[in-house]
C-alpha positions in Angstrom: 10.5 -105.1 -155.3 8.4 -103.2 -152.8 6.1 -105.0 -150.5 2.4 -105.0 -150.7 2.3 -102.9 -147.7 3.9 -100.1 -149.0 2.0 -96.8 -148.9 -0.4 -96.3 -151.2 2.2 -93.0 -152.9 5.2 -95.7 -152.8 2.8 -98.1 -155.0 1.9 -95.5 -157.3 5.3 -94.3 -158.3 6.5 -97.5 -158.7 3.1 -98.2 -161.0 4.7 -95.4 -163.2 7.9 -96.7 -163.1 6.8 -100.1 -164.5 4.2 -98.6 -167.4 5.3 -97.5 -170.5 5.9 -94.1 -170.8 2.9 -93.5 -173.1 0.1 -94.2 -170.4 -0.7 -91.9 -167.9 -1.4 -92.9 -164.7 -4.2 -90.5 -162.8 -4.7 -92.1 -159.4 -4.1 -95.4 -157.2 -5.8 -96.8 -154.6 -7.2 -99.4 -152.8 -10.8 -100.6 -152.5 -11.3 -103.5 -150.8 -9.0 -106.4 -151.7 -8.2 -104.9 -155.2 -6.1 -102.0 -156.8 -7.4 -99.6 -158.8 -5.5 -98.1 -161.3 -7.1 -94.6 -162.7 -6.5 -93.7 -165.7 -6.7 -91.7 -169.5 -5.5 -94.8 -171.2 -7.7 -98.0 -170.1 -7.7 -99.1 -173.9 -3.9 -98.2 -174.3 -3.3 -100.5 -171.2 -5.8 -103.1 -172.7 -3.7 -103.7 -175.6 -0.5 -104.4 -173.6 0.4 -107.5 -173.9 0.0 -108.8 -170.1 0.6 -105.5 -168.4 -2.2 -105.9 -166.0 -0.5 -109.5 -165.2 2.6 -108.2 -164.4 1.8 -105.7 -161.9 -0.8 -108.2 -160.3 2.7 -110.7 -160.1 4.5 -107.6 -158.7 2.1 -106.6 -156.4 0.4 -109.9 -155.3 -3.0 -107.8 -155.5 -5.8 -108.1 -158.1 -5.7 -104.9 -160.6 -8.6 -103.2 -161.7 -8.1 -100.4 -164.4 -10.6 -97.9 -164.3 -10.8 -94.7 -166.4 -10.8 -91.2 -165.4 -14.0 -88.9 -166.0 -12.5 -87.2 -168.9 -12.0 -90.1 -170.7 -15.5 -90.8 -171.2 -18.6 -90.5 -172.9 -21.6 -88.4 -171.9 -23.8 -91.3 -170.9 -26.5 -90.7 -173.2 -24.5 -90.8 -175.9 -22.7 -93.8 -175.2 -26.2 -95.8 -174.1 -26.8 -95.1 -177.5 -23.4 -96.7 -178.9 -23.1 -99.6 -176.6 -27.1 -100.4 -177.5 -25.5 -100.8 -181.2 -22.6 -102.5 -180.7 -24.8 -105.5 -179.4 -26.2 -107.4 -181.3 -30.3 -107.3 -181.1 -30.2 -111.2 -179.4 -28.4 -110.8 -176.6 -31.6 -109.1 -174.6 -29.9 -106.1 -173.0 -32.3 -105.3 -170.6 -30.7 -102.6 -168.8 -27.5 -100.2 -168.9 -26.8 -98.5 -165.4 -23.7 -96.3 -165.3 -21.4 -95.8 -162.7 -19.6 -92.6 -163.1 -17.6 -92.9 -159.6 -16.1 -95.9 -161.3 -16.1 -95.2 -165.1 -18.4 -98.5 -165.5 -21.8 -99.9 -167.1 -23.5 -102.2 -165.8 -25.3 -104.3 -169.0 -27.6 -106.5 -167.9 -28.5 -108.9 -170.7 -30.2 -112.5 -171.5 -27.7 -113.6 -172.9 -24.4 -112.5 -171.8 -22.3 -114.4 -173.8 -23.7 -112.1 -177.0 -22.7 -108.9 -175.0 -19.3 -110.3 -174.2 -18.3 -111.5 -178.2 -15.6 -114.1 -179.2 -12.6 -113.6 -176.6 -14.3 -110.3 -175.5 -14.4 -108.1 -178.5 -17.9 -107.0 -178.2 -16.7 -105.5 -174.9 -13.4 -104.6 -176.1 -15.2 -102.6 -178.9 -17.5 -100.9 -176.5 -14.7 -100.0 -174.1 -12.7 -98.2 -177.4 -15.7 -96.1 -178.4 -17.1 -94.6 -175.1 -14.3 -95.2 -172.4 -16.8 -96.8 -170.0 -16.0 -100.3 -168.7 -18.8 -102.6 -169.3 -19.8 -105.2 -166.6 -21.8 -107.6 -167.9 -24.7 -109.7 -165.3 -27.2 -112.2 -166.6 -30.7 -111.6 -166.5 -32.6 -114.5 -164.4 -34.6 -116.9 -166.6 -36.9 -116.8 -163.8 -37.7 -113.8 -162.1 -36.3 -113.1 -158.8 -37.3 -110.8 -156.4 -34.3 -111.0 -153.9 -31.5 -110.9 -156.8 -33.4 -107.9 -158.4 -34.1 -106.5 -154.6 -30.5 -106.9 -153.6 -29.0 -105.5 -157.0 -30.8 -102.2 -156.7 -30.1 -102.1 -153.3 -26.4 -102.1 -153.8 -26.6 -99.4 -156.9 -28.4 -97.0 -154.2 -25.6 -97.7 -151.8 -23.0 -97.3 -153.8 -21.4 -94.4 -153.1 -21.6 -95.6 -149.3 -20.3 -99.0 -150.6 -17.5 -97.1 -152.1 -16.3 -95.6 -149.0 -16.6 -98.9 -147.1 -14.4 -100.5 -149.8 -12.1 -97.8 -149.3 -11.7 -98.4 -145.7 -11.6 -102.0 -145.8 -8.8 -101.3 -148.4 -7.1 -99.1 -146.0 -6.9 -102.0 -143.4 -6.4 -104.8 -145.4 -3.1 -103.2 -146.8 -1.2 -101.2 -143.3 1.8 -102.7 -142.6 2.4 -105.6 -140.2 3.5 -104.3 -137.2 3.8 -108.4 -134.7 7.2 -109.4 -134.3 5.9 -112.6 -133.3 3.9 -115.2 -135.4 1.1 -117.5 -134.4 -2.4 -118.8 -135.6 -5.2 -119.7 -133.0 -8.6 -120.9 -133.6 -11.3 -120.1 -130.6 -14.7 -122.7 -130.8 -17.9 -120.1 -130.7 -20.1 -122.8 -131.3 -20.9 -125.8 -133.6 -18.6 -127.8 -131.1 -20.6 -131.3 -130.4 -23.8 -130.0 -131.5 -25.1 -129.0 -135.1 -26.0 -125.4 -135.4 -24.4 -122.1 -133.9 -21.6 -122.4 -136.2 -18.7 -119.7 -135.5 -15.1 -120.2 -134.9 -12.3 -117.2 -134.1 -9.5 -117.4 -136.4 -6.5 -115.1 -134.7 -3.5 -114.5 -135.4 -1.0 -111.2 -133.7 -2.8 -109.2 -136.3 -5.8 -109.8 -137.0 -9.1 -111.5 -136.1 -11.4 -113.4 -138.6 -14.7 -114.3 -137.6 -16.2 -117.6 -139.9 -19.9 -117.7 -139.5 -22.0 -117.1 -137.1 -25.4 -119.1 -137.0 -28.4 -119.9 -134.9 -29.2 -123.3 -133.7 -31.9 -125.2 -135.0 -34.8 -125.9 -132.6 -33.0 -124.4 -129.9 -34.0 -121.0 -129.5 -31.6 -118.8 -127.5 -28.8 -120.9 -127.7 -26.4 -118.2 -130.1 -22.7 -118.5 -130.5 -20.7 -117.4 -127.1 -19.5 -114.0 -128.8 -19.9 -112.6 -125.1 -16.5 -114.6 -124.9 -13.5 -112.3 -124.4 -12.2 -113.2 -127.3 -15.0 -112.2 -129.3 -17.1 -109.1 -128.8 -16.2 -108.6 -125.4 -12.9 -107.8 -126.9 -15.2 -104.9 -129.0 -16.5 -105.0 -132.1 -13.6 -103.1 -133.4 -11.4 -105.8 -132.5 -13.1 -108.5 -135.7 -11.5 -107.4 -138.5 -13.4 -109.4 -140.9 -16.4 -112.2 -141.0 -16.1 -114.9 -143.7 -19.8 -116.8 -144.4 -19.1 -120.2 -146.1 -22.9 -120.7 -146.9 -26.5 -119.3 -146.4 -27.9 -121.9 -144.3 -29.3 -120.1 -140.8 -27.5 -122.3 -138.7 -24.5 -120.8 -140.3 -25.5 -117.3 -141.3 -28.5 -116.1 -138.8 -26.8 -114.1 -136.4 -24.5 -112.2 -138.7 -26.5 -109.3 -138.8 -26.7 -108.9 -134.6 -22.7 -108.1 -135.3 -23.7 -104.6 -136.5 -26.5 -104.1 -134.6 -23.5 -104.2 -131.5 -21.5 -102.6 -133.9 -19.3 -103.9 -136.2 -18.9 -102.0 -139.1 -16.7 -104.4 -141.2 -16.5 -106.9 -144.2 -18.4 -109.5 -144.8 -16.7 -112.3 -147.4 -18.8 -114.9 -149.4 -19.5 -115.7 -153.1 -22.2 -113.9 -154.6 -24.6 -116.5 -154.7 -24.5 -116.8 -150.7 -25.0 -113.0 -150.7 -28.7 -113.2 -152.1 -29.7 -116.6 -150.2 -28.2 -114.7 -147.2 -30.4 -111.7 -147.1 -33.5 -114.1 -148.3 -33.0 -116.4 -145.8 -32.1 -113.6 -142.8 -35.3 -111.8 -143.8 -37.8 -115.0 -143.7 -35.8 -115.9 -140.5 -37.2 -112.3 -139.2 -41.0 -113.1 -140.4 -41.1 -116.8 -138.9 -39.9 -114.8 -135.4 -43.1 -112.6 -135.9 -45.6 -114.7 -137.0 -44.9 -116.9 -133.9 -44.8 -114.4 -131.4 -41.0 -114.0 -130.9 -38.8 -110.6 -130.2 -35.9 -111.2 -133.2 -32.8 -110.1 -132.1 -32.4 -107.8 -134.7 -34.5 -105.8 -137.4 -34.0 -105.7 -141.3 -32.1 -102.4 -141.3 -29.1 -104.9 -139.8 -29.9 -107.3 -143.0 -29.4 -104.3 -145.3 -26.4 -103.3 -143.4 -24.9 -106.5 -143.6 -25.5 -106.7 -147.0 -24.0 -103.5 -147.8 -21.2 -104.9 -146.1 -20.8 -107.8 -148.3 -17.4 -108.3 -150.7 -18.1 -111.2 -153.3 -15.5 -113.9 -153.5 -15.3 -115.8 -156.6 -13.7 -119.6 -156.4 -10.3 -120.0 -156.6 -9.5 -116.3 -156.6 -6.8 -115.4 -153.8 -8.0 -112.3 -151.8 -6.2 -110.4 -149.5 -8.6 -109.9 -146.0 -6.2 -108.3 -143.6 -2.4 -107.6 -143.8 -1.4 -111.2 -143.2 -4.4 -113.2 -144.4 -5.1 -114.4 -147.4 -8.9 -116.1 -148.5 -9.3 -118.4 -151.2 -13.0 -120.4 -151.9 -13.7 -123.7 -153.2 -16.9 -124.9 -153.9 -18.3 -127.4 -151.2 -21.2 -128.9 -152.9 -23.5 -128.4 -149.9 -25.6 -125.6 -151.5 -25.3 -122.5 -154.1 -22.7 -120.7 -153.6 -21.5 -122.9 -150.7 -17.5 -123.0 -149.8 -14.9 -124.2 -148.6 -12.6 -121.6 -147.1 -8.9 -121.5 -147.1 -6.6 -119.0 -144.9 -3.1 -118.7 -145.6 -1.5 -116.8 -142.7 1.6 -114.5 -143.4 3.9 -115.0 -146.1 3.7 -119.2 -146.0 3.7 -119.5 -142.1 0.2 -121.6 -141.9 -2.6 -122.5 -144.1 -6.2 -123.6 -141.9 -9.1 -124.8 -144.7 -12.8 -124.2 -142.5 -15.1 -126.6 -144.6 -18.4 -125.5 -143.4 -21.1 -127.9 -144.5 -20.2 -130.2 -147.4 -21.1 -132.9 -150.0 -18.2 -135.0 -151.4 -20.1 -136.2 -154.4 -21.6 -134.5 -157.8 -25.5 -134.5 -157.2 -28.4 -133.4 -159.9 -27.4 -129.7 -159.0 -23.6 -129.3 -157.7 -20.2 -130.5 -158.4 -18.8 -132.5 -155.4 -16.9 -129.8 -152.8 -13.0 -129.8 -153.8 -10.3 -131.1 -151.9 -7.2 -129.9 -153.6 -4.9 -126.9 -152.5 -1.3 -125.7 -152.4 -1.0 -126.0 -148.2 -2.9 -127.0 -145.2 -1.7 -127.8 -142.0 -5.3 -127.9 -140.5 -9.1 -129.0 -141.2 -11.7 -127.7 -139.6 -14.1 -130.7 -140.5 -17.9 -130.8 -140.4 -19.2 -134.4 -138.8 -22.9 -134.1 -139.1 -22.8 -137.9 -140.5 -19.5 -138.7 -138.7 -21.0 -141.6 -136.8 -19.6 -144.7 -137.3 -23.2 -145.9 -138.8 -23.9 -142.8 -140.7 -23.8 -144.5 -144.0 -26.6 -142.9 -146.8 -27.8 -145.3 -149.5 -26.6 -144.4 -152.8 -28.6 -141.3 -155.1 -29.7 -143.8 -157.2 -31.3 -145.9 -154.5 -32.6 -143.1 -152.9 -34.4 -141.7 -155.8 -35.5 -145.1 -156.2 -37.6 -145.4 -152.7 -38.7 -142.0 -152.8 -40.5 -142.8 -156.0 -41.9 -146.0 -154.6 -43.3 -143.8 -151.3 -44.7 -141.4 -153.8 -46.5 -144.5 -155.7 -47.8 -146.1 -152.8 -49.3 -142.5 -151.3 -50.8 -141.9 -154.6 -52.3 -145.4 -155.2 -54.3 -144.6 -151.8 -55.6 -141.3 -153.1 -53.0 -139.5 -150.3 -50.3 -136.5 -150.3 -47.1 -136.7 -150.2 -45.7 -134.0 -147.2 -42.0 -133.4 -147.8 -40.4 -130.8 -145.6 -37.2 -129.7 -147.3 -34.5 -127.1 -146.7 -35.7 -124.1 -148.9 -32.2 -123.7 -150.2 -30.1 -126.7 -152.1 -32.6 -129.7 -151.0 -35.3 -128.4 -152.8 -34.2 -127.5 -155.4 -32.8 -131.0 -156.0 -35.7 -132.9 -155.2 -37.3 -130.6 -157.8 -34.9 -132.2 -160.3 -35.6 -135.4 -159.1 -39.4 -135.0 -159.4 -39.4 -133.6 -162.9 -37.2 -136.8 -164.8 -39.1 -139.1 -162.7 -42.7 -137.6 -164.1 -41.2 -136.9 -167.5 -39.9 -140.3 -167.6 -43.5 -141.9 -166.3 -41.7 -144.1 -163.4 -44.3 -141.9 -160.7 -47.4 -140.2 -162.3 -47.4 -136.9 -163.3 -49.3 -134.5 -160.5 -48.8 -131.2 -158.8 -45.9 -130.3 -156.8 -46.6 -127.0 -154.5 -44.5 -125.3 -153.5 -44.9 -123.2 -150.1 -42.7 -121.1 -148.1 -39.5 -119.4 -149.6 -38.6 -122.7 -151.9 -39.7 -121.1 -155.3 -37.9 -117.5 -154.6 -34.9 -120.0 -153.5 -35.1 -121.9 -156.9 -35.3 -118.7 -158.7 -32.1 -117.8 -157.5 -30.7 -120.6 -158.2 -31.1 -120.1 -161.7 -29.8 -116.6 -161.4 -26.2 -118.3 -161.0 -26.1 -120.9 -163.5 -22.5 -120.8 -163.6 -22.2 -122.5 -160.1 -24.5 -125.4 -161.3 -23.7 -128.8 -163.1 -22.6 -128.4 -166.8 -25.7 -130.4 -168.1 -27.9 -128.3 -166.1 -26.3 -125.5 -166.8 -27.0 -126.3 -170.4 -30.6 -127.0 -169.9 -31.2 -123.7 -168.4 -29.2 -121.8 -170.6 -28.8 -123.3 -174.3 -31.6 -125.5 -174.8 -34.4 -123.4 -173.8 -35.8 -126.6 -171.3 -35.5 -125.3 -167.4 -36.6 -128.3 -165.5 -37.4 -125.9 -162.9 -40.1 -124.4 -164.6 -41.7 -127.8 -165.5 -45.9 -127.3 -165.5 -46.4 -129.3 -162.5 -44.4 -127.1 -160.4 -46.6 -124.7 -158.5 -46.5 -122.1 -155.8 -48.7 -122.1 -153.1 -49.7 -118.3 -153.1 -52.9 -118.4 -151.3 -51.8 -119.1 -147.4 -54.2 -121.1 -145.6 -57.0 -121.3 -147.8 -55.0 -122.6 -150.8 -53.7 -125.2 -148.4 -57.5 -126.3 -147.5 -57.9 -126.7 -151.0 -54.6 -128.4 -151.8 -55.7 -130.7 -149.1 -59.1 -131.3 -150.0 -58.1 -132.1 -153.4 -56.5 -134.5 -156.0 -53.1 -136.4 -154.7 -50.3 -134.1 -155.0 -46.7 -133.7 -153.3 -45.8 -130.5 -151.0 -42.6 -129.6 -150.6 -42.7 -126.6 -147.9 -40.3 -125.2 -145.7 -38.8 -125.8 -142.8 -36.9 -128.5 -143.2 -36.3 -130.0 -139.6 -40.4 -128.5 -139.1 -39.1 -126.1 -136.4 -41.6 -123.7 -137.9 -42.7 -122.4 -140.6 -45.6 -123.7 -143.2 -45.0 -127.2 -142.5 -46.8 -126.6 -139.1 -50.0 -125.9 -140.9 -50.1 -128.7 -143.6 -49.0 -130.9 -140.5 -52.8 -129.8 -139.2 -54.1 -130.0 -142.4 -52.7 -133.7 -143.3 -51.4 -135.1 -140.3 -54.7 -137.3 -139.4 -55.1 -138.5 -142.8 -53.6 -142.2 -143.0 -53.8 -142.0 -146.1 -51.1 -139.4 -146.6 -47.2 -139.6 -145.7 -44.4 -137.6 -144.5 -41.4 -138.2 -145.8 -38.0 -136.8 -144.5 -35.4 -136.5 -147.3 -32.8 -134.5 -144.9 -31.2 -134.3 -141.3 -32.9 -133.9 -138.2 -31.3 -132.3 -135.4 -31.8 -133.3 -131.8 -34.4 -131.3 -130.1 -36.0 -130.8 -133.6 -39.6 -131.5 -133.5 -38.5 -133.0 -137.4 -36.3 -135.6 -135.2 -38.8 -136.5 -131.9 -41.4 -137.2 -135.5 -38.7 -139.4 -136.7 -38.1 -141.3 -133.7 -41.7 -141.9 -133.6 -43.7 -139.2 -131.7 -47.1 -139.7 -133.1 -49.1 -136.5 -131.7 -47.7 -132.7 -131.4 -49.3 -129.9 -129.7 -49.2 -126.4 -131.7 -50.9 -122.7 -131.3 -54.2 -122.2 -132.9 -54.8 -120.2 -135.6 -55.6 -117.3 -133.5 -52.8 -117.7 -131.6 -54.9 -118.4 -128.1 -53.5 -121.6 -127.1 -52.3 -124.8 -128.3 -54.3 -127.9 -129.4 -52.8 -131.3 -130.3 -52.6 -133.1 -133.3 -52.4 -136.7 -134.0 -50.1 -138.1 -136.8 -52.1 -141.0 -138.5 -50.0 -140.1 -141.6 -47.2 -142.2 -142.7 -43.7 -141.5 -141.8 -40.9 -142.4 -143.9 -37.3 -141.1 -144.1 -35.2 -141.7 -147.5 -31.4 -141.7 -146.9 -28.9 -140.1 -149.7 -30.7 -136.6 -150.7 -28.8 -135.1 -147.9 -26.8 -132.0 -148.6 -23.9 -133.4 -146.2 -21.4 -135.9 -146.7 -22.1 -139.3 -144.9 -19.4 -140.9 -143.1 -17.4 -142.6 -146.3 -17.7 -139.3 -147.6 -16.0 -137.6 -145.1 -13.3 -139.9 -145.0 -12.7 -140.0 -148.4 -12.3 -136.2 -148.3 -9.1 -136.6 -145.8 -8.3 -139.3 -147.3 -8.3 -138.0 -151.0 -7.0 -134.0 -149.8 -4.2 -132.5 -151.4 -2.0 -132.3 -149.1 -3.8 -134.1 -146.4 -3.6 -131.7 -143.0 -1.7 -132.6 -140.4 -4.5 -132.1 -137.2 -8.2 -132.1 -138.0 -10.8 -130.8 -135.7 -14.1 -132.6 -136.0 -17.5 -129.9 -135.6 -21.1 -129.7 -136.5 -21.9 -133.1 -135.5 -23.5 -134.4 -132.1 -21.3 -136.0 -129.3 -20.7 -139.4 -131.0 -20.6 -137.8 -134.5 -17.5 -135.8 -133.9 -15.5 -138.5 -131.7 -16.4 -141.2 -133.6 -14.8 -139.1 -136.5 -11.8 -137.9 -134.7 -11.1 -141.4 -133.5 -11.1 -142.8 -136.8 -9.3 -140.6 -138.7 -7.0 -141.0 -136.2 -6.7 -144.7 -136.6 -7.0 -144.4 -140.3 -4.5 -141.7 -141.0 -2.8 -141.7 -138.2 -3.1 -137.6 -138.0 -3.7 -135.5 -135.1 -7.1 -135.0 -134.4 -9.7 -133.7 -132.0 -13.7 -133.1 -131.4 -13.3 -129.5 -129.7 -15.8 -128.3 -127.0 -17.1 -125.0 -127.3 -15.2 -122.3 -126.2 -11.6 -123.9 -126.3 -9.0 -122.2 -127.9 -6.2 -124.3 -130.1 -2.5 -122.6 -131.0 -2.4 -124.5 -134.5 1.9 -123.1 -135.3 
């Protein structure tokens, strides 16, 4: 059998050798991680029973059959075919046709209804016009960054095309090491949360996994002035693997290409659009406060064009000894856990960014189970040996009692939330407990990015729990688009009259109040005693969302004209409820190791402070009796 690094000539005759004799075989090559097999015959090769299976087995890659130009319809005419072969219900919104690829993008309301019973609707429409129909799902509730980013990525194409092709090119030249080895280099994220980004080397190639900012902390970035990162060039990074949106983890990826790295960027699809919403917004906040950002929005869009969507559990090839796979981690949408295997079964190293062990309202619990790992790379935010949360249950329970207290006094409830993954659950939270009458039914605003955030949330309903899956989907009864939900449109005014007016809950970015709307409904609300703050998620040292935790009870901020800063005094309440954090507390980090399939031999603790990540180390040490470590920044660990 030949190897997947054969040239690209080698592959293709041995493509014809392995295909029956009546289907012709136009072109092969490689675009990204995949295959692409061109050709006359796509429905001939569709009705093969497992033919496309067995030359994925034989060449360890993922096969895409496209068809040649000839083989299909003018696109007018086959708009008009495709429009009715679906059914009227399914909502197709739009048809956008790719003729580079020989594909249609349908975007419908109801996909399902495009796709048929064990895809015949699509297998019909491929047999009449020859075009192969993509199907996406049109957002029950309208998204700007999902539509923004889609069209984006249609006008790119052709450059996208061209990038895929080179990645292709990379991803499959031969080996060339005698030697074999696996290192991991600490960027950041080493005794500290934020600045996540490790270096994962091996004599071939060199993977870069995120690359955040640091909450509260401005300036302190990721050491890629190390030699081992872009000091080396930024030729020398042959890919960059996000496991999730958050900035902490994501911020800085665009300054790659503004120094220029012109490579890959791997993530599910989901973290694409929070990415680029999150990046953007991260640019404003800089602006509206007077900072230089280190980087402009043509880098988001470049990053973005960059971007190659990982599904879970698919294997995809990233360099010519490196393999990816994704899990879901249960910290936010799209969230993962990433897996390497290096070579051909020499090491396997699982990086499991940020994660949350148990189902909540919105996510399945992150998944532990794999064929191989040697080595963890473990978040510790909670690691502390007293980092225990209360229970969902309970925790829902006190917030609805701080919510009936504030409202019995005629006060607002504050709550600064992540925009992404804690909001959205409180939201869920919220809604039963109104609909159910245990808090009363009033307005929720919602300021900063949280309702764009939610939106695209429901753009990916397939990443969601089954039940709300359903509700979104089936039953016509999106809790995120209950009444009392409402977005905060009007900037400062609307936020005087919020203020002014009836008892009400905010939830408003940032979450840690390192900038950001909060600042302003802190002006508005913080004198009132009557009102409370309540803090639903982790607060990182330095934060001015921890020093408010720990008790500070006045804070100093700009004006509104930006001409100096006055002080505020917080007579508000201050409350923090336990168990709606998006990380795992201390049990539920154990019980990760403990539960993993295989558990790793050597487990570096990370993204936690000091006595997070060796309290952590030390006990699974003594627990498991595995090797394990809390790394400093900028150490360098040979794993083989």
């Amino acid at each position: 059998m030949k190897t997947t690094h054969d040239s690209i000539d080698e592959i293709h005759a041995q493509i014809d050798e392995e295909t029956p004799d009546d289907i012709e075989i136009s072109s092969v090559q490689f675009e990204g991680p995949d295959l692409v097999i061109y050709s006359p015959d796509v429905e001939t090769f569709a009705e093969r029973d497992r033919l496309v299976p067995k030359l994925a087995s034989t060449f360890k890659k993922r096969i895409t059959v496209r068809p040649t130009a000839d083989a299909l319809v003018p696109e007018r005419e086959a708009e008009g075919t495709i429009r009715n072969t679906i059914p009227d219900d399914a909502g197709v919104q739009s048809l956008d046709f790719d003729s580079s690829t020989g594909e249609v993008l349908v975007e419908a309301e109801k996909p399902g209804m495009v796709i048929g019973r064990h895809g015949e609707t699509l297998e019909e429409i491929r047999a009449a016009v020859g075009w192969t129909p993509e199907v996406v799902r049109t957002p029950p509730i309208e998204s700007s960054t999902v539509s923004n980013v889609r069209n984006f990525l249609k006008q790119e194409r052709d450059e996208r095309r061209t990038i895929l092709e080179d990645v292709g090119r990379k991803i499959h030249s031969p080996t060339t090491a005698d030697d074999e080895w696996v290192r991991i280099t600490t960027l950041g994220c080493c005794r500290e949360v934020g600045r996540a980004s490790f270096l994962l080397s091996t004599p071939e190639t060199r993977v870069l996994i995120d690359c955040g900012d640091k909450p509260g902390a401005e300036g302190e970035v990721p050491y890629l002035q190390a030699p081992e990162a872009l000091a080396a060039g930024p030729d020398s990074i042959d890919a960059v693997v996000l496991t999730h949106a958050h900035l902490d983890h994501s911020a800085l990826i665009p300054i790659l290409f503004k120094y220029g790295y012109d490579g890959p960027i791997y993530c599910t699809e989901p973290t694409r659009d929070l990415m680029g919403l999150l990046q953007l917004d991260y640019l404003d906040v800089a602006s509206k406060e007077g900072r230089t950002p280190p980087y402009d929005s043509a880098m988001v869009r470049k990053a973005l064009k960059h971007t190659i969507p990982v599904e879970y559990g698919n294997v995809t090839d990233i360099a010519p000894d490196v393999k990816l796979t994704m899990h879901n981690a249960g910290h936010i949408l799209g969230s993962a856990v990433s897996h390497f295997h290096v070579g051909e079964g020499f090491y396997n190293v699982a990086f499991s960014g940020d994660i949350h062990y148990r189902d909540t309202r919105l996510l399945d619990g992150a998944v532990n189970d794999f064929p191989r790992v040697e080595t963890l790379v473990l978040e510790s935010t909670y690691g502390s040996r007293d980092d225990y949360q209360t229970d969902q249950e309970d925790s829902e329970r006190k917030l609805e009692t701080v919510i009936n207290e504030a409202h019995a006094k005629g006060g607002k409830i504050l709550i600064p939330a992540f925009a992404v993954g804690r909001s959205q659950e409180l939201m869920l939270v919220l809604e039963e407990a109104m609909r159910e009458d245990r808090i009363p039914t009033m307005p929720v605003y919602l300021d900063g990015m949280i309702r764009e955030a939610t939106a695209i949330h429901a753009a990916y309903p397939d990443h969601l729990r089954e039940r709300l899956r359903e509700r979104i989907l089936y039953e016509d009864d999106n809790p995120f688009l209950a009444d009392q939900f409402r977005q905060v449109d009007g900037g400062e005014e609307m936020r005087r009259d919020v203020a002014d007016d009836e008892p009400a809950i905010v939830l408003t970015t940032s979450g840690m109040i390192t900038g950001g709307p909060i600042m302003s409904w802190l002006r508005l609300l913080g004198g009132d005693p009557e009102s409370t703050l309540v803090f639903v998620g982790y607060q990182a040292e330095g934060t001015l969302g921890r020093q408010i935790q720990q008790g500070r009870d006045e804070i100093s901020m700009n004006d509104t004209a930006g001409r100096g800063a006055d002080r505020v005094a917080l007579n508000m309440g201050v409350e923090t409820v336990d168990g709606f954090s998006g990380h795992a507390d201390r049990q539920g980090l154990e019980t990760f190791v403990q539960t993993m399939n295989p558990r790793p031999e050597r487990v570096l603790c990370v993204h936690g402070d000091e006595a997070s990540t060796d309290h952590l180390s030390s006990a699974l040490y003594e627990e498991f009796g595995m090797r394990t470590v809390a790394p400093k920044n900028l150490e360098t660990f040979r794993l083989d």
